[in-house]
Structure formats: structure tokens, C-alpha cells
C-alpha positions as CSV (number, residue, x, y, z in Angstrom):
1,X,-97.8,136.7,113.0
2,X,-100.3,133.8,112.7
3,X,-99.4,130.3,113.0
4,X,-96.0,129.2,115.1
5,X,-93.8,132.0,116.1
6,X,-90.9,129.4,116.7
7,X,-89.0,128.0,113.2
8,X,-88.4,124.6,115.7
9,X,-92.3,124.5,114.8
10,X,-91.2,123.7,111.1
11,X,-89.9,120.5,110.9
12,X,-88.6,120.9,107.3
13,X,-86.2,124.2,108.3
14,X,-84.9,122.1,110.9
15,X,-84.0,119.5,108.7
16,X,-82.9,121.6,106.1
17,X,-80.3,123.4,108.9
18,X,-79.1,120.4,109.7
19,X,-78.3,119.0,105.9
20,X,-76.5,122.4,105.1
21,X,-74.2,122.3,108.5
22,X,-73.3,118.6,107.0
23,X,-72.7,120.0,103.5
24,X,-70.5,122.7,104.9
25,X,-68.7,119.4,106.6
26,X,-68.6,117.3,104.1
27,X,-68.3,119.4,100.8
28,X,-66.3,122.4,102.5
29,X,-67.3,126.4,102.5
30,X,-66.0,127.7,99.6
31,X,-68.0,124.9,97.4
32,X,-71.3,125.1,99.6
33,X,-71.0,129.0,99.9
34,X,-71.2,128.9,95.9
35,X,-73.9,126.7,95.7
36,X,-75.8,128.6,98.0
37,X,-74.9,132.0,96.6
38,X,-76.3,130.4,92.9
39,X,-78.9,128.6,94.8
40,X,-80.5,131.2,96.4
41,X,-80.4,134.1,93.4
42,X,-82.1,131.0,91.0
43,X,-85.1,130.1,93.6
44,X,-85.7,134.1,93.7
45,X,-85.8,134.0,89.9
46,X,-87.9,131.0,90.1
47,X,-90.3,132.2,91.9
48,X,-90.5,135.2,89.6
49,X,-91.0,133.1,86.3
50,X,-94.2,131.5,87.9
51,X,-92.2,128.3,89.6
52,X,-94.8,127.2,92.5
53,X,-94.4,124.5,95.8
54,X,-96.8,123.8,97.3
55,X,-94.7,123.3,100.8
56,X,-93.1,126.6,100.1
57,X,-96.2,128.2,99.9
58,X,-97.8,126.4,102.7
59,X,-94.6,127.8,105.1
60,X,-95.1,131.2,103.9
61,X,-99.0,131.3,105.0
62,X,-98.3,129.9,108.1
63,X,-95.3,132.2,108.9
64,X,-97.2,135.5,107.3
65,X,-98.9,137.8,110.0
66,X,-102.4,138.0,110.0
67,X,-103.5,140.2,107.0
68,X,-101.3,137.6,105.2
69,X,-99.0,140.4,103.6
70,X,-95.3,139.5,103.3
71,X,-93.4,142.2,101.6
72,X,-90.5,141.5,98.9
73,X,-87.6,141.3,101.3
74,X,-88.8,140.0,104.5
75,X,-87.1,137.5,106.2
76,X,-90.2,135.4,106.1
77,X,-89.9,134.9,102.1
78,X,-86.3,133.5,102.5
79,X,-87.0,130.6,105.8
80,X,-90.3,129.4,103.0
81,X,-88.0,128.8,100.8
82,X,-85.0,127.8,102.9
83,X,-85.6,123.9,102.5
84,X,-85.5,124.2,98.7
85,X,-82.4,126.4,98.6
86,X,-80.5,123.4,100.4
87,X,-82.2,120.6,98.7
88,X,-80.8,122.9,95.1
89,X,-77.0,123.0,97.2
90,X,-77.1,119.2,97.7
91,X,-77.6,118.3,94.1
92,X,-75.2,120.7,92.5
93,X,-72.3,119.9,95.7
94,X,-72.8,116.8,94.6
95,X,-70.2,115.6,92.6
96,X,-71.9,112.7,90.3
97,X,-75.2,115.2,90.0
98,X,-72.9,118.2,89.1
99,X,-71.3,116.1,86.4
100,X,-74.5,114.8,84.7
101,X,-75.3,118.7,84.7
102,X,-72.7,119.4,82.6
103,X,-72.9,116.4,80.1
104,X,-74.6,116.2,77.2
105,X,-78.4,115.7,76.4
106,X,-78.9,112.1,77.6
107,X,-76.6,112.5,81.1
108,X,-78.3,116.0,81.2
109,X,-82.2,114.6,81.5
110,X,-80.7,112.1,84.1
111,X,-79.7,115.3,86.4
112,X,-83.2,117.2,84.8
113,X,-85.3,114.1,86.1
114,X,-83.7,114.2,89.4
115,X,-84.0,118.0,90.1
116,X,-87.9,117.2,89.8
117,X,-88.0,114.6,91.6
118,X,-86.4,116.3,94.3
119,X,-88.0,119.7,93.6
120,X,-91.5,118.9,92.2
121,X,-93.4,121.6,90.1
122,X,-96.9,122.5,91.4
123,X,-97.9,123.6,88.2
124,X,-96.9,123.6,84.6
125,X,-94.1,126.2,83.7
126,X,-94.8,128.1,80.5
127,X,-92.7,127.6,77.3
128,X,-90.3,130.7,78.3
129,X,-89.4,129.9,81.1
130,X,-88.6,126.0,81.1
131,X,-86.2,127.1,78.0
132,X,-85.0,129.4,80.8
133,X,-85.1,127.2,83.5
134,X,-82.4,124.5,81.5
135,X,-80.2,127.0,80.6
136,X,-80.4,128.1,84.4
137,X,-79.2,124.6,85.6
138,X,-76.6,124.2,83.1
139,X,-75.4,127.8,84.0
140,X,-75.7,127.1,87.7
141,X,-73.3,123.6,87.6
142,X,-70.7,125.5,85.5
143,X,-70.4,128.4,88.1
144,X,-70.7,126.0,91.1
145,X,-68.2,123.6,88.8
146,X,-65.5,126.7,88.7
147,X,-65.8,127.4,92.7
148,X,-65.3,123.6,93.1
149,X,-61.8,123.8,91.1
150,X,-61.2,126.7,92.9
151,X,-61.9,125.1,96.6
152,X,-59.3,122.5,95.2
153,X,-56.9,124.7,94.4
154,X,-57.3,126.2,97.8
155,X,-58.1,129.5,96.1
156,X,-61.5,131.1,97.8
157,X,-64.2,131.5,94.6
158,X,-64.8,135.0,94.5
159,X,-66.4,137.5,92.5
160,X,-65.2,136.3,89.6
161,X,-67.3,133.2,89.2
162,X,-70.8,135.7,88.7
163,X,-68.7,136.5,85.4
164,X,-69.3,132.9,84.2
């Protein structure tokens, strides 16, 4: 592997560690499990629909090994991205963003607006896929919105949220 061998080298993971541990404390498991589960499965689709960072793909160069190949389901494609997964959890265990998710057009672009500011684009997405990518965020605050009813119902939010 080029680069640092130690993730302690990447400042961002670090942080990122830390703000899901306070998550888990402050918004509870079953809630921050959710958004992680939807979290995680919409940065892989992301990244599949063209969706770049440029600090994501800075991490992943400087974690790769030295011919710079990273195969599909190495560890090293999940820590690049680790820092956007948690930054996705905090906005949808958030109660006022989650909201604004689910509202209509005008409290919508509110939550929209804040996702890229949070998450900014390194590029242009094509028409597909930002018709995808607002049905994705809606979709994602409704399942994450049924494991939070669940969580306060004291009822853990299994498999049957994926059905939503």
C-alpha cells in the first residue's frame, strides 16, 4: 500500500468515528443502524451513477497499493467513503432535516440545499440520475422515518423497512 498504512493518518475517518459513536449516543442504535444501513447501500449507488468527491477520491489513492488497483469489495473502497456515509447518517438522524425530507417541494429544496452543501458534487450529475438521486433521498427519509417510529416504539427496525 502507498501512502499511510495507519487510518489515525486520516484525519477525516477519525473524525467521522467519532461523530457516528455520538450519533449512536445521542440518536440510539436502532435509528443510526438504519441510517447507516440506507446510507451506505445509496453512496454505493452513488458512486455507480457517476456521483464524484473529490476527498473521497483523494482517500482512495492514498490508501490504494502501489499499482493503484482497488477491487470492488475491498475494505479500502468503504474507509474512502466512510466520512460521507456518516455525514449522509447525521442529516437523515436528524430530526428537523429528516422532516424537511419528507415535506413538500419548498421544505424539500431546503433539505436538497443542505445535502450539497454538506456533500458537494465534483461534477455535474447527468439528467438520469439527479431524477434518481431525489427520489433516492425522499425514499431514504421514509425508510429511516419508519425505523425512527419503530426505535420509539421500542420495536428493533428490521427487515421489513427494505420493503418501503
Amino acid at each position: 500500500m502507498s501512502g499511510p498504512t495507519s487510518l489515525t493518518e486520516f484525519p477525516d475517518i477519525v473524525d467521522a468515528q467519532r461523530r457516528h459513536y455520538r450519533l449512536l449516543r445521542r440518536r440510539g442504535n436502532l435509528l443510526v443502524d438504519a441510517c447507516y444501513q440506507y446510507g451506505s447501500a445509496f453512496w454505493h449507488s452513488m458512486f455507480q451513477r457517476g456521483y464524484r468527491l473529490s476527498d473521497r477520491a483523494e482517500r482512495l489513492r492514498q490508501l490504494s497499493p502501489a499499482n493503484g488497483r482497488v477491487r470492488p469489495f475491498d475494505p479500502r473502497r468503504y474507509v474512502a467513503v466512510y466520512p460521507e456515509i456518516v455525514e449522509t447518517i447525521s442529516l437523515y438522524a436528524s430530526p428537523h432535516w429528516r422532516k424537511l425530507a419528507l415535506a413538500d417541494d419548498a421544505k424539500f429544496e431546503r433539505f436538497k440545499a443542505e445535502f450539497n452543501r454538506r456533500l458537494p458534487q465534483e461534477r455535474a450529475l447527468r439528467t438520469t440520475t439527479r431524477e434518481w438521486l431525489l427520489t433516492e433521498l425522499r425514499r431514504i427519509a421514509v425508510r429511516v422515518e419508519a425505523a425512527a417510529e419503530s426505535s420509539q416504539r421500542g420495536r428493533p427496525a428490521g427487515a421489513d423497512l427494505s420493503s418501503h
